[in-house]
mmCIF entry with sequence, helices, sheets and N, C-alpha, C, O atoms, coordinates in Angstrom:
data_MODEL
# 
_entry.id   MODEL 
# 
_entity.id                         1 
_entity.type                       polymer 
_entity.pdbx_number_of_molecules   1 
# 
_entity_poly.entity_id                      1 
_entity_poly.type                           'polypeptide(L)' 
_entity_poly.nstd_linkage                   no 
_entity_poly.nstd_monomer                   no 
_entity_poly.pdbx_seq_one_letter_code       
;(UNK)(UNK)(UNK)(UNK)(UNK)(UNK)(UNK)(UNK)(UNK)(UNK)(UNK)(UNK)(UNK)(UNK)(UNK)(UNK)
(UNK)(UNK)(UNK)(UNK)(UNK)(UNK)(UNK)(UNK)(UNK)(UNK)(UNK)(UNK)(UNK)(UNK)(UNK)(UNK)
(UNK)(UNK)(UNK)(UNK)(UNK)(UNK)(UNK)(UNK)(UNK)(UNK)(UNK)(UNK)(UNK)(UNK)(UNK)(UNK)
(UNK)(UNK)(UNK)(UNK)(UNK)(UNK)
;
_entity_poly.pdbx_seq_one_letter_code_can   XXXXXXXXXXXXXXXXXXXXXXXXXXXXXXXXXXXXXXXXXXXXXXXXXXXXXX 
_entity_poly.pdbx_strand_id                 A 
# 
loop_
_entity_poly_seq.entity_id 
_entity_poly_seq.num 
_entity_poly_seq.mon_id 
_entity_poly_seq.hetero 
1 1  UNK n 
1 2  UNK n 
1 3  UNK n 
1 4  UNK n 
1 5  UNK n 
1 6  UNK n 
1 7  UNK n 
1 8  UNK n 
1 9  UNK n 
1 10 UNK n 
1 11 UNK n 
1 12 UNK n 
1 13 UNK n 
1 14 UNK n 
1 15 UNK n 
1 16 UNK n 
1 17 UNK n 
1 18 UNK n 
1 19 UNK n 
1 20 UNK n 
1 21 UNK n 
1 22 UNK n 
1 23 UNK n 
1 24 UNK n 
1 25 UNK n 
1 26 UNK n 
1 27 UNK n 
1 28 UNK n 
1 29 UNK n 
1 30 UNK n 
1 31 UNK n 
1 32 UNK n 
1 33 UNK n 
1 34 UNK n 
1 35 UNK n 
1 36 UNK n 
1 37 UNK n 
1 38 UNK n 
1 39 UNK n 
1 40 UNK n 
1 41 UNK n 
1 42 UNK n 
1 43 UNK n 
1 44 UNK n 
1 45 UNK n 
1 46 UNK n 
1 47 UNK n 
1 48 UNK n 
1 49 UNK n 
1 50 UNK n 
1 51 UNK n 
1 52 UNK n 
1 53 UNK n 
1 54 UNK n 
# 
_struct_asym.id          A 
_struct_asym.entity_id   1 
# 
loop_
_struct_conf.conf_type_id 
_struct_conf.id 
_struct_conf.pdbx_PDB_helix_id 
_struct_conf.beg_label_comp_id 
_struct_conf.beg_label_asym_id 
_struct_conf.beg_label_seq_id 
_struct_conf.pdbx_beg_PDB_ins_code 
_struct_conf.end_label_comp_id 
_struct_conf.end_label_asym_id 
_struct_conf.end_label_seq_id 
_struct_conf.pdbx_end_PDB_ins_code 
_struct_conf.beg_auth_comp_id 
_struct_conf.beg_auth_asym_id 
_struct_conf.beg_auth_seq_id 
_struct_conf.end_auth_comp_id 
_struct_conf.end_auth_asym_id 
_struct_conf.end_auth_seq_id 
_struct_conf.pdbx_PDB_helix_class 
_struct_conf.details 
_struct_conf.pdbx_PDB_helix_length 
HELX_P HELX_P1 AA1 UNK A 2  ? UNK A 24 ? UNK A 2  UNK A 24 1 ? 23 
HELX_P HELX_P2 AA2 UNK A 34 ? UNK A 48 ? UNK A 34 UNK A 48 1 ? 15 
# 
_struct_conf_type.id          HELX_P 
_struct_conf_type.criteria    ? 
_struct_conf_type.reference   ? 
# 
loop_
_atom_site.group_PDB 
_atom_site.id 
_atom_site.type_symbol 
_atom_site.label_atom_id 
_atom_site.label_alt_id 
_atom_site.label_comp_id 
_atom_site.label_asym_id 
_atom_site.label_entity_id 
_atom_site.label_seq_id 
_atom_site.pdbx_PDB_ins_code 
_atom_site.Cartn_x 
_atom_site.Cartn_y 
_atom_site.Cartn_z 
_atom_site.occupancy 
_atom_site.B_iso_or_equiv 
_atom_site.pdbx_formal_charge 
_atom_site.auth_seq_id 
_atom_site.auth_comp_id 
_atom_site.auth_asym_id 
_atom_site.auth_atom_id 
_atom_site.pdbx_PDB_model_num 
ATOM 1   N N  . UNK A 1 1  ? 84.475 95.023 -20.326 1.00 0.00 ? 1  UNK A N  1 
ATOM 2   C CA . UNK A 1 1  ? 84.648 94.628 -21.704 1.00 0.00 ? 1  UNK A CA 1 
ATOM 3   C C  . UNK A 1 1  ? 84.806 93.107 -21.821 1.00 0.00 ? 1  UNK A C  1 
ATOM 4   O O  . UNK A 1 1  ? 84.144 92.395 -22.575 1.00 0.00 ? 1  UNK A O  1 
ATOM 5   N N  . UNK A 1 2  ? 85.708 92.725 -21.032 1.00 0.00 ? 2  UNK A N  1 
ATOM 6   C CA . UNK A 1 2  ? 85.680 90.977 -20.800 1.00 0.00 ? 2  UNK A CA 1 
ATOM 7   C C  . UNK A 1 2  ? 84.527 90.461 -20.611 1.00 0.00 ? 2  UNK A C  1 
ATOM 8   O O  . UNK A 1 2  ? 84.397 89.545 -21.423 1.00 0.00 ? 2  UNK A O  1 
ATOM 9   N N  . UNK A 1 3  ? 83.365 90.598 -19.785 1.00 0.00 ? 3  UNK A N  1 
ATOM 10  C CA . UNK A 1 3  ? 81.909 90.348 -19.546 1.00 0.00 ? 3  UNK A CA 1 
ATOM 11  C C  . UNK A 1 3  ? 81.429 90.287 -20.819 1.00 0.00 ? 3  UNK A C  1 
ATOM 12  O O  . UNK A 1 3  ? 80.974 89.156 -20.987 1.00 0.00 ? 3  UNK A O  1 
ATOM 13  N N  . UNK A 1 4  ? 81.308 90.963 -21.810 1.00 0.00 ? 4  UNK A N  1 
ATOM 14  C CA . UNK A 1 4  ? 80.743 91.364 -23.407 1.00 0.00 ? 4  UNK A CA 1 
ATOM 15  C C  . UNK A 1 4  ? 81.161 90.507 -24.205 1.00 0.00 ? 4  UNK A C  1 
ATOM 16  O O  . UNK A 1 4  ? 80.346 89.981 -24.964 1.00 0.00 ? 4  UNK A O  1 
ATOM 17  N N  . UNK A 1 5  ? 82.649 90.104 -24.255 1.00 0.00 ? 5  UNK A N  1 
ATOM 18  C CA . UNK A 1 5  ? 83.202 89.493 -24.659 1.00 0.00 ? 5  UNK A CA 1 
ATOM 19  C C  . UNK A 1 5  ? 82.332 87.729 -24.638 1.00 0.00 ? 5  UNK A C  1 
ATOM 20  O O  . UNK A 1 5  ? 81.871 86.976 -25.496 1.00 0.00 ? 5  UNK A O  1 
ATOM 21  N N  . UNK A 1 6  ? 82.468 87.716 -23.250 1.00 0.00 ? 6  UNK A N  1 
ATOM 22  C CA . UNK A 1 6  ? 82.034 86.142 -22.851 1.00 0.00 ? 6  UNK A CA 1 
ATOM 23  C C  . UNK A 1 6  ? 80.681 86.087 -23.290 1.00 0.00 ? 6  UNK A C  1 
ATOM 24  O O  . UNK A 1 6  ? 80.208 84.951 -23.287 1.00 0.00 ? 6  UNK A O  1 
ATOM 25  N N  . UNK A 1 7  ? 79.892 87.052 -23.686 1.00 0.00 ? 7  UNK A N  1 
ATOM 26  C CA . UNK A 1 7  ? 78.453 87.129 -24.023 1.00 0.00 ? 7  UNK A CA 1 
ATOM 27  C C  . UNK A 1 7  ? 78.371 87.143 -25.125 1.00 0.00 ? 7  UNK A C  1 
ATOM 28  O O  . UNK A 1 7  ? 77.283 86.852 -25.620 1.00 0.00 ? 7  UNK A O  1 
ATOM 29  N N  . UNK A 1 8  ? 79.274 87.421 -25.811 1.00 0.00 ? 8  UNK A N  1 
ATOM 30  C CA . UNK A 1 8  ? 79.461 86.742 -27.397 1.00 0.00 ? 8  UNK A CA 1 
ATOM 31  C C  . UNK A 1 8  ? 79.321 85.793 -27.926 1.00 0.00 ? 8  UNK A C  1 
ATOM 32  O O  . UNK A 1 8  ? 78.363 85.430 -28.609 1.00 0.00 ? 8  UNK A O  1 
ATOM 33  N N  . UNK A 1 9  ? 80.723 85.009 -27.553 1.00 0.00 ? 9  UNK A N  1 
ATOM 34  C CA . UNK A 1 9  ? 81.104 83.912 -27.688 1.00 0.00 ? 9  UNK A CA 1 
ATOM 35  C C  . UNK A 1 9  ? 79.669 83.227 -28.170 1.00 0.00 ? 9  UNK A C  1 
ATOM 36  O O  . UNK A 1 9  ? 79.481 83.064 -29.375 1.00 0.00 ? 9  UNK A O  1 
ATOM 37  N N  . UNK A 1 10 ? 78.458 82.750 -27.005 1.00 0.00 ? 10 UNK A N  1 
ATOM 38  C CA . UNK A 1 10 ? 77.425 82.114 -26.981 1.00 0.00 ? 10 UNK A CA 1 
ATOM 39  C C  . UNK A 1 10 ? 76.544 82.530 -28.300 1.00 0.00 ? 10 UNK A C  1 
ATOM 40  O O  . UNK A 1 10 ? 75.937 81.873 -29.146 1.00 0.00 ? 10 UNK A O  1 
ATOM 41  N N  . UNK A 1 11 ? 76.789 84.122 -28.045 1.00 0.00 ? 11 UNK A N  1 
ATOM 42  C CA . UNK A 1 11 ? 75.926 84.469 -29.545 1.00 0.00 ? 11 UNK A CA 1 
ATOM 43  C C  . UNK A 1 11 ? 76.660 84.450 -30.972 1.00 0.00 ? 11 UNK A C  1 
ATOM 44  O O  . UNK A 1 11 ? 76.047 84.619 -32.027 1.00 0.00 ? 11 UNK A O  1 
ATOM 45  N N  . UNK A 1 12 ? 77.524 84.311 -30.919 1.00 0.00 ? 12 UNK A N  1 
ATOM 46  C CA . UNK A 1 12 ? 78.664 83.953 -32.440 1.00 0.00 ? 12 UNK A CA 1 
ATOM 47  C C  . UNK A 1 12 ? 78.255 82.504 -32.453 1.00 0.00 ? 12 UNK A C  1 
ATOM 48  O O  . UNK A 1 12 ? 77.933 82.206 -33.603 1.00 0.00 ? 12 UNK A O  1 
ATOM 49  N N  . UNK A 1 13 ? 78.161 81.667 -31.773 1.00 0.00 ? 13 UNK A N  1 
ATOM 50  C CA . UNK A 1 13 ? 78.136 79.896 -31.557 1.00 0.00 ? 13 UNK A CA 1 
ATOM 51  C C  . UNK A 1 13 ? 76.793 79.859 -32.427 1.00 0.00 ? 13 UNK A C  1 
ATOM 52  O O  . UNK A 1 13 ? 76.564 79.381 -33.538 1.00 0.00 ? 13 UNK A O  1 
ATOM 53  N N  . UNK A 1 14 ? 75.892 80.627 -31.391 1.00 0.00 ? 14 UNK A N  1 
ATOM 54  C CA . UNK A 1 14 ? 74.318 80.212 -31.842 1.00 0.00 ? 14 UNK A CA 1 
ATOM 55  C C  . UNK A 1 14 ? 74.399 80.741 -33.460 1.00 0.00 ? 14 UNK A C  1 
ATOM 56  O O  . UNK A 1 14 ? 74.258 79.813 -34.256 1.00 0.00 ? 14 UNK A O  1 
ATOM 57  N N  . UNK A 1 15 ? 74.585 81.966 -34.019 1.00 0.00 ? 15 UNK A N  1 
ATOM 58  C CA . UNK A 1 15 ? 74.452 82.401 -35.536 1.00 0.00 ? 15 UNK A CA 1 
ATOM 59  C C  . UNK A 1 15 ? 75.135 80.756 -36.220 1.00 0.00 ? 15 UNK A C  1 
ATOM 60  O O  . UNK A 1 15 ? 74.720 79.823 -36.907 1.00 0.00 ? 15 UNK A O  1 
ATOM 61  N N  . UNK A 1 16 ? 76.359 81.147 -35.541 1.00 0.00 ? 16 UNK A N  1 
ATOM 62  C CA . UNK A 1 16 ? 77.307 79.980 -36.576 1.00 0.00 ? 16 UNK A CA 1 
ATOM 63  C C  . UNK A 1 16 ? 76.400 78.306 -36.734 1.00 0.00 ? 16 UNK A C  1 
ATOM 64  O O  . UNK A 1 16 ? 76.492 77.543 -37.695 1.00 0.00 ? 16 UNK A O  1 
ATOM 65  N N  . UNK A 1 17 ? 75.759 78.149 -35.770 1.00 0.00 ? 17 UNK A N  1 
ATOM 66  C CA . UNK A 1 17 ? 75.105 76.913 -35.853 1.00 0.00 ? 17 UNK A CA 1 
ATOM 67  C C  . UNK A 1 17 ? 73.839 77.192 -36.753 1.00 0.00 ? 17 UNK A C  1 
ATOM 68  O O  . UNK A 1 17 ? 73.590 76.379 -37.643 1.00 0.00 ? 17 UNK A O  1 
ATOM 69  N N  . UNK A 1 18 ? 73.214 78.032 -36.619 1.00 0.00 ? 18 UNK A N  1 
ATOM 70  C CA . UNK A 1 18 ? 72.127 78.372 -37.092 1.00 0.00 ? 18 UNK A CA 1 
ATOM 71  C C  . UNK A 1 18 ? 72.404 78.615 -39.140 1.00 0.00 ? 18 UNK A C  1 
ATOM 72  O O  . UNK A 1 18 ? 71.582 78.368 -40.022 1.00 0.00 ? 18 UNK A O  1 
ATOM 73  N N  . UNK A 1 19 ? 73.554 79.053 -39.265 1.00 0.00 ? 19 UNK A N  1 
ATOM 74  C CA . UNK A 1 19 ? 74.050 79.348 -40.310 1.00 0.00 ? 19 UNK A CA 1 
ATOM 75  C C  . UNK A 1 19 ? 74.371 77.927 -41.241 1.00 0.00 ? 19 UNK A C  1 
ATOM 76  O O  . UNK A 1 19 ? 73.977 77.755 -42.394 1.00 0.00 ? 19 UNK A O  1 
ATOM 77  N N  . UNK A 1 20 ? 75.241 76.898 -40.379 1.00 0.00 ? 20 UNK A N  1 
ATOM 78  C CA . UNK A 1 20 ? 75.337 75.939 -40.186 1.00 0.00 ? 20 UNK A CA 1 
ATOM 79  C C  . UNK A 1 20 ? 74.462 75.180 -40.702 1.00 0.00 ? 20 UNK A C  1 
ATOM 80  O O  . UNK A 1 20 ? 74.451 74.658 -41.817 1.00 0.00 ? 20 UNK A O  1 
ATOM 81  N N  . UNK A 1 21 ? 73.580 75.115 -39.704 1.00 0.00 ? 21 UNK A N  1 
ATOM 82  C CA . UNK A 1 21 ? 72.223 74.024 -40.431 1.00 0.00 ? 21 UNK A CA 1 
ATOM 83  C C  . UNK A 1 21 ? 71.638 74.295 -41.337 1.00 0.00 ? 21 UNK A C  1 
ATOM 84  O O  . UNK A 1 21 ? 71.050 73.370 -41.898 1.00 0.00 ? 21 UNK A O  1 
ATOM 85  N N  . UNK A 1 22 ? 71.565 75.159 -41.693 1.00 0.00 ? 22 UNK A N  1 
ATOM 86  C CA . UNK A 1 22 ? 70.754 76.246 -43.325 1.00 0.00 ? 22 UNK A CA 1 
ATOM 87  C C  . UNK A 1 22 ? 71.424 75.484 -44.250 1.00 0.00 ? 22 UNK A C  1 
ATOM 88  O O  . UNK A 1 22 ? 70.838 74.882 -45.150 1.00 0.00 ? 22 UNK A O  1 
ATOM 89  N N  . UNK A 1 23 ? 73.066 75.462 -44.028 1.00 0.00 ? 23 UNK A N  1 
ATOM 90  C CA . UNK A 1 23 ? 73.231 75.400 -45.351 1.00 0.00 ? 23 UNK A CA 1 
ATOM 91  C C  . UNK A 1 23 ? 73.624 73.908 -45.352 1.00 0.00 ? 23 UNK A C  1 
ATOM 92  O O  . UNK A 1 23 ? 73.711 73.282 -46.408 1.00 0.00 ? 23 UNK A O  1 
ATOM 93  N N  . UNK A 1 24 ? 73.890 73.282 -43.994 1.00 0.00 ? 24 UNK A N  1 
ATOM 94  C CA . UNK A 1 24 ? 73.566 71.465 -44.377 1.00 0.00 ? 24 UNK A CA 1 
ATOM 95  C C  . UNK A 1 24 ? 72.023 71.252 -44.848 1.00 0.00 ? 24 UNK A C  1 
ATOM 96  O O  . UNK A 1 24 ? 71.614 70.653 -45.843 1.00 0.00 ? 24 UNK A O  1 
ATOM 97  N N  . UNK A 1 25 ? 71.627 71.617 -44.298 1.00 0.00 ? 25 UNK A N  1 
ATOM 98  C CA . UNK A 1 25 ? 69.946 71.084 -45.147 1.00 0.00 ? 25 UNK A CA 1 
ATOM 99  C C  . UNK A 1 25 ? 69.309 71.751 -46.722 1.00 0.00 ? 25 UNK A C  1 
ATOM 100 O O  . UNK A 1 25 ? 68.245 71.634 -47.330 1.00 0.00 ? 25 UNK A O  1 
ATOM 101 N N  . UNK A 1 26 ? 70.472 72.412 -46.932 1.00 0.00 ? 26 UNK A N  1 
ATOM 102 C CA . UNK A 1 26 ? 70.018 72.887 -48.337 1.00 0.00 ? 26 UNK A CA 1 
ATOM 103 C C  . UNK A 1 26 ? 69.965 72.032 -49.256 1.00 0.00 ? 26 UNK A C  1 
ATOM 104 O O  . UNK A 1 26 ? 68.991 72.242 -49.979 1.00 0.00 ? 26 UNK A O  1 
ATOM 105 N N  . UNK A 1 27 ? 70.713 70.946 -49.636 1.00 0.00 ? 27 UNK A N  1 
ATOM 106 C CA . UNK A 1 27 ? 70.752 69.562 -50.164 1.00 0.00 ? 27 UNK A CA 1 
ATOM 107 C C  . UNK A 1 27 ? 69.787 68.536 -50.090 1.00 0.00 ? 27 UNK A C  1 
ATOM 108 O O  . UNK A 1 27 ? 69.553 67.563 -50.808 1.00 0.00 ? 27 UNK A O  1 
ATOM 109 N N  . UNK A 1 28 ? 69.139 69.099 -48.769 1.00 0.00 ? 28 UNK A N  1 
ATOM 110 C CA . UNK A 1 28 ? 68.327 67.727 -48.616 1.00 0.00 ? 28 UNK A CA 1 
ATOM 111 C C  . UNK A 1 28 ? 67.026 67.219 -49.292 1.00 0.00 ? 28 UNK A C  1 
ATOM 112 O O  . UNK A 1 28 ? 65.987 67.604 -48.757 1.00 0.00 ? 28 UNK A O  1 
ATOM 113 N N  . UNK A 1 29 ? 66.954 66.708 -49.985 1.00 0.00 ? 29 UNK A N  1 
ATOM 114 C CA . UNK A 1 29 ? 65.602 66.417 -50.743 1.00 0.00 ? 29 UNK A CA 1 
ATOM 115 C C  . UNK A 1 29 ? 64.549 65.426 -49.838 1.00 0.00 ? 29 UNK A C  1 
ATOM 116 O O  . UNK A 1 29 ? 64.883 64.620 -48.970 1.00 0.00 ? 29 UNK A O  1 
ATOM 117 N N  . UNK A 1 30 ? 63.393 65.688 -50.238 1.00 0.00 ? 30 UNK A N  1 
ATOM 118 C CA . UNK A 1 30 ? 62.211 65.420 -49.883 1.00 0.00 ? 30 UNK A CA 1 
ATOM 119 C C  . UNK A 1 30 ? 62.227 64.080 -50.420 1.00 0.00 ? 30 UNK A C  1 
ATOM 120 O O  . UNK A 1 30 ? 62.092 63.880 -51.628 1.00 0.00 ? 30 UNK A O  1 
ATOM 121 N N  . UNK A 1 31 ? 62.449 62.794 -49.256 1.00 0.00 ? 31 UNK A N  1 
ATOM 122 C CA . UNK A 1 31 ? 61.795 61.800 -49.503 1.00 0.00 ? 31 UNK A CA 1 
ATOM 123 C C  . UNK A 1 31 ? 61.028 61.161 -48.822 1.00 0.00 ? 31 UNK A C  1 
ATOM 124 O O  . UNK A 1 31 ? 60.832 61.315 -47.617 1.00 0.00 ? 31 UNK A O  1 
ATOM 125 N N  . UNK A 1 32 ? 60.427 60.233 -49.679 1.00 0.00 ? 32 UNK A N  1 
ATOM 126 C CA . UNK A 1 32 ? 59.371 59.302 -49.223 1.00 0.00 ? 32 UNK A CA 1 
ATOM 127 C C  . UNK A 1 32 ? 59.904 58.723 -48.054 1.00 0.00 ? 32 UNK A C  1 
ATOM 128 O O  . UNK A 1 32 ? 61.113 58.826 -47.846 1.00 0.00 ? 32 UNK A O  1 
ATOM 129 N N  . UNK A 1 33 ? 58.770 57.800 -46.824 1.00 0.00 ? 33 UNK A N  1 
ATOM 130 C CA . UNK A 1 33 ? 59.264 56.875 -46.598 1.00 0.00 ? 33 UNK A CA 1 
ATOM 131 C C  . UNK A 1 33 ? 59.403 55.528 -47.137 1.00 0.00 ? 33 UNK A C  1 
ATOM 132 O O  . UNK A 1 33 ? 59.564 54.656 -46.284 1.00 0.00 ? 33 UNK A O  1 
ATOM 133 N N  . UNK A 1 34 ? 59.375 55.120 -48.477 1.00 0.00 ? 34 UNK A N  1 
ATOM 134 C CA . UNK A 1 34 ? 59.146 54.122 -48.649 1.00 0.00 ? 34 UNK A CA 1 
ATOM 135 C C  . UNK A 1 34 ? 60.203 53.285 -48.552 1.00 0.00 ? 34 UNK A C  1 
ATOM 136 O O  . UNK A 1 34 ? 59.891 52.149 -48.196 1.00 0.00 ? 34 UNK A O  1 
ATOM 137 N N  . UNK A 1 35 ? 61.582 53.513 -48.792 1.00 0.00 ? 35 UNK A N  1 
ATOM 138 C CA . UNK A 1 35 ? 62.469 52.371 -48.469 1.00 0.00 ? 35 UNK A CA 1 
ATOM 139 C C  . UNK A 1 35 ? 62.685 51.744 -46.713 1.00 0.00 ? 35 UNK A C  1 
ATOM 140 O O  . UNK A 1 35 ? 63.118 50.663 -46.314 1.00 0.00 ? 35 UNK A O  1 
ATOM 141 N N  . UNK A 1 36 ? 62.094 53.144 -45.844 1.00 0.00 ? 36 UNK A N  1 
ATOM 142 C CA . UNK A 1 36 ? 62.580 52.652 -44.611 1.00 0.00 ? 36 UNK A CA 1 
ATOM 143 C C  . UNK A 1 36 ? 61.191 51.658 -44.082 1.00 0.00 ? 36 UNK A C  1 
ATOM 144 O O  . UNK A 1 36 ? 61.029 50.683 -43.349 1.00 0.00 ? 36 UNK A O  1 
ATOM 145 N N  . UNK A 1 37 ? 60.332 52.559 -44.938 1.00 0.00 ? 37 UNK A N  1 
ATOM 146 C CA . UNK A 1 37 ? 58.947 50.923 -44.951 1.00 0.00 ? 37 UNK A CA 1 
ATOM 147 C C  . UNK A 1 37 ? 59.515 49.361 -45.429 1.00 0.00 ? 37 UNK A C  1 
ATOM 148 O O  . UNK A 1 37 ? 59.366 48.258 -44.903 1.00 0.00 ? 37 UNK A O  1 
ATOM 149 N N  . UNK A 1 38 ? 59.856 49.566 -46.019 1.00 0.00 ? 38 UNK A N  1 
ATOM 150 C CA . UNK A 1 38 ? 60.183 48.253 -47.049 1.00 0.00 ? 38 UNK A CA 1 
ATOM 151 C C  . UNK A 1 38 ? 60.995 47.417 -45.872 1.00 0.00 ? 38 UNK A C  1 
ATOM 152 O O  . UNK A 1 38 ? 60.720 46.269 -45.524 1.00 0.00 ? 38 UNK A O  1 
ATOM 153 N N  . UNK A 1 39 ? 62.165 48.329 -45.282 1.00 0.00 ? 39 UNK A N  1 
ATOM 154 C CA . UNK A 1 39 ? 63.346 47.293 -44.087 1.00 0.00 ? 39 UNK A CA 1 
ATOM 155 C C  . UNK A 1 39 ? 62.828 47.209 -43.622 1.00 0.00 ? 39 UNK A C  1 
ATOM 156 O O  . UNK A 1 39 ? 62.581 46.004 -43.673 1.00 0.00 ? 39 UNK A O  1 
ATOM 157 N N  . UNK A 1 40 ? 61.608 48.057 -42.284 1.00 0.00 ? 40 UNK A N  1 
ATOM 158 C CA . UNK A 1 40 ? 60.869 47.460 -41.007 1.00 0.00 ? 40 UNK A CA 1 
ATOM 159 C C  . UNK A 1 40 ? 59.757 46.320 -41.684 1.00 0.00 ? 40 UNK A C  1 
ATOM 160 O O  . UNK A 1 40 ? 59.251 45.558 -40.860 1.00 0.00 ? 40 UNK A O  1 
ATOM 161 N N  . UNK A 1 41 ? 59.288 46.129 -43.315 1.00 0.00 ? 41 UNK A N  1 
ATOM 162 C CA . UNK A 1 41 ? 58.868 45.160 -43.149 1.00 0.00 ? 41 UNK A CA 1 
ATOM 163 C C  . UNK A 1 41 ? 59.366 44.017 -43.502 1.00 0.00 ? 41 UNK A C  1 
ATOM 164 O O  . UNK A 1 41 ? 58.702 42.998 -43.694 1.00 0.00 ? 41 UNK A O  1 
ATOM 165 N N  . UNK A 1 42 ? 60.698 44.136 -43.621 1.00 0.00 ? 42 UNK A N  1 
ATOM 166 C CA . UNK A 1 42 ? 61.849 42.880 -44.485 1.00 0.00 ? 42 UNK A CA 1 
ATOM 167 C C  . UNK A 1 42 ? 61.695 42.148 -42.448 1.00 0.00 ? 42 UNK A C  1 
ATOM 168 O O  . UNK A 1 42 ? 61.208 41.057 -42.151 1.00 0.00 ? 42 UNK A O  1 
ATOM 169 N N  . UNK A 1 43 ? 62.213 43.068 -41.560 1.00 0.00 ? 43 UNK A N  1 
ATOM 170 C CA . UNK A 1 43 ? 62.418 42.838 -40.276 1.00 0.00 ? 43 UNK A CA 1 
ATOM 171 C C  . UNK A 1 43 ? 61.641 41.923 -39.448 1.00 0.00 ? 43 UNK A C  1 
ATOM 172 O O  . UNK A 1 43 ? 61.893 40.980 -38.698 1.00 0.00 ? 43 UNK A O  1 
ATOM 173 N N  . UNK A 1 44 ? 60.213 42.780 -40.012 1.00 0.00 ? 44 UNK A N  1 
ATOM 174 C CA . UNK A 1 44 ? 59.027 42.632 -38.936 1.00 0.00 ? 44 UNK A CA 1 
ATOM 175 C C  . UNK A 1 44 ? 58.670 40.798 -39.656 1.00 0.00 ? 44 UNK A C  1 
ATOM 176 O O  . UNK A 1 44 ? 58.311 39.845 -38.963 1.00 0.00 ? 44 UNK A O  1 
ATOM 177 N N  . UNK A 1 45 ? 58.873 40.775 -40.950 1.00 0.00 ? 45 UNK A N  1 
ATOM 178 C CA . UNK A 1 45 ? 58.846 39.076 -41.315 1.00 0.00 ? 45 UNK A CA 1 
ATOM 179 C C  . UNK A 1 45 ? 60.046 38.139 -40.818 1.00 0.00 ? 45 UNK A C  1 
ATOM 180 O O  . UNK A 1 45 ? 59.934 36.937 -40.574 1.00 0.00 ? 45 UNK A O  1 
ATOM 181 N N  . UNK A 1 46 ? 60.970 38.744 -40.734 1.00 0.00 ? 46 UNK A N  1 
ATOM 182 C CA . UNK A 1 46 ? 62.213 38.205 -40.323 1.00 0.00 ? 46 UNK A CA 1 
ATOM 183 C C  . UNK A 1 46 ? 61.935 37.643 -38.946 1.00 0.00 ? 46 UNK A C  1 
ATOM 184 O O  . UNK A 1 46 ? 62.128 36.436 -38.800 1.00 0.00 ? 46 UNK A O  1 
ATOM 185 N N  . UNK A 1 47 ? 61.552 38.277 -38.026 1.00 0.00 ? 47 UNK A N  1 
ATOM 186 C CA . UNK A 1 47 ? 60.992 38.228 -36.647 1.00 0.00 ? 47 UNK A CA 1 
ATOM 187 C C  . UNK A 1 47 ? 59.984 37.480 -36.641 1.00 0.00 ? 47 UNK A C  1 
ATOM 188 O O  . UNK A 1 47 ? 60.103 36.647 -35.742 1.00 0.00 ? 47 UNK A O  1 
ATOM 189 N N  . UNK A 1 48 ? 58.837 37.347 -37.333 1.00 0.00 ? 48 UNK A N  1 
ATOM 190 C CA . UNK A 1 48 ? 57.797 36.356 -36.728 1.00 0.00 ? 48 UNK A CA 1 
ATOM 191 C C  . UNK A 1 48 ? 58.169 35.055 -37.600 1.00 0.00 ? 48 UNK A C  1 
ATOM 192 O O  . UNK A 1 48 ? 57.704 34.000 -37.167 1.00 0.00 ? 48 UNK A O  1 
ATOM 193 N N  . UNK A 1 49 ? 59.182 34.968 -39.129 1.00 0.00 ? 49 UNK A N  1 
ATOM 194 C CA . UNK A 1 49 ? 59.368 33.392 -38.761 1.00 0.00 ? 49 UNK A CA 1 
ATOM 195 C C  . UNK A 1 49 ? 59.813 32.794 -37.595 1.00 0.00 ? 49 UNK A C  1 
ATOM 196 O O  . UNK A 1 49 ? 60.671 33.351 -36.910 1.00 0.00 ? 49 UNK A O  1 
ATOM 197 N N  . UNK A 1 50 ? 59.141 31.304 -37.164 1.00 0.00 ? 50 UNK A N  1 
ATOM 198 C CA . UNK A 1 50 ? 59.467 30.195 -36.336 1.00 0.00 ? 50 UNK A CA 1 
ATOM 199 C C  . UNK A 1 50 ? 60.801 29.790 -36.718 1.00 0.00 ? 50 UNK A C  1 
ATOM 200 O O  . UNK A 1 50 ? 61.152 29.567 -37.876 1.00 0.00 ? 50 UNK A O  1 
ATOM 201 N N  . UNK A 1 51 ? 61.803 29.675 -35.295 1.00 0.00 ? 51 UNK A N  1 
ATOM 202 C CA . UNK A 1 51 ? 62.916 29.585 -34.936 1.00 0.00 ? 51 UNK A CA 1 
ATOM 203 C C  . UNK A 1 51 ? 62.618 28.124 -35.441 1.00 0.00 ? 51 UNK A C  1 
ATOM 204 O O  . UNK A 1 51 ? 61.532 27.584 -35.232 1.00 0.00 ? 51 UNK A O  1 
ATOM 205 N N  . UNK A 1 52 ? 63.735 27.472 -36.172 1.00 0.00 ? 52 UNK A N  1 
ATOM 206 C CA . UNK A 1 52 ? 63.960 26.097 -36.631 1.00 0.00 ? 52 UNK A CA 1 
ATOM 207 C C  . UNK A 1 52 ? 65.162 26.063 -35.633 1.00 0.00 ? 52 UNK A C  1 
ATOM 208 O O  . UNK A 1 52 ? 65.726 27.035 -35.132 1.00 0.00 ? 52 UNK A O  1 
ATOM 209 N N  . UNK A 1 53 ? 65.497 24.423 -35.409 1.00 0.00 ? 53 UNK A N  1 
ATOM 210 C CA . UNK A 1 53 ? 66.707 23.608 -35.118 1.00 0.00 ? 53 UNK A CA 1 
ATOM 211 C C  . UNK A 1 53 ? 66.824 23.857 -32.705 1.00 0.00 ? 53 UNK A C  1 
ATOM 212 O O  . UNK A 1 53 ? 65.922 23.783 -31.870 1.00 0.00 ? 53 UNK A O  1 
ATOM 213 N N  . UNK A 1 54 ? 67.853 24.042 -32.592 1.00 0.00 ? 54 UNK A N  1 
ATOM 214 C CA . UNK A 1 54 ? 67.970 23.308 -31.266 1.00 0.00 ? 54 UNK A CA 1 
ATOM 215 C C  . UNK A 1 54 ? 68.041 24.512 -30.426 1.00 0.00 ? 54 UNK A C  1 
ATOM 216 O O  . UNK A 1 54 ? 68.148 24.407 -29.205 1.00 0.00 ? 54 UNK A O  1 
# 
């Protein structure tokens, strides 16, 4: 019965996670990438200006 027991555990974990993520991602809305475009290209200009001073 202890053996069954310990073979649980793993399968109560997995539902509970599985249950888990369902209902964190129920919130999540569908977005664009466009703002995380916008920072890699705020960055990618940031980076190729020429270093001024010493």
């Amino acid at each position: 019965m202890a053996v069954l027991a310990w073979l649980l555990i793993p399968l109560v974990a997995a539902v509970g996670a599985g249950l888990w993520g369902s209902w964190a991602n129920r919130t999540r809305r569908v977005r664009s990438d466009g703002p995380e475009l916008d920072g890699y290209a705020r960055f990618r200009e940031a980076m190729e200006k020429p270093r001024t001073g010493g």
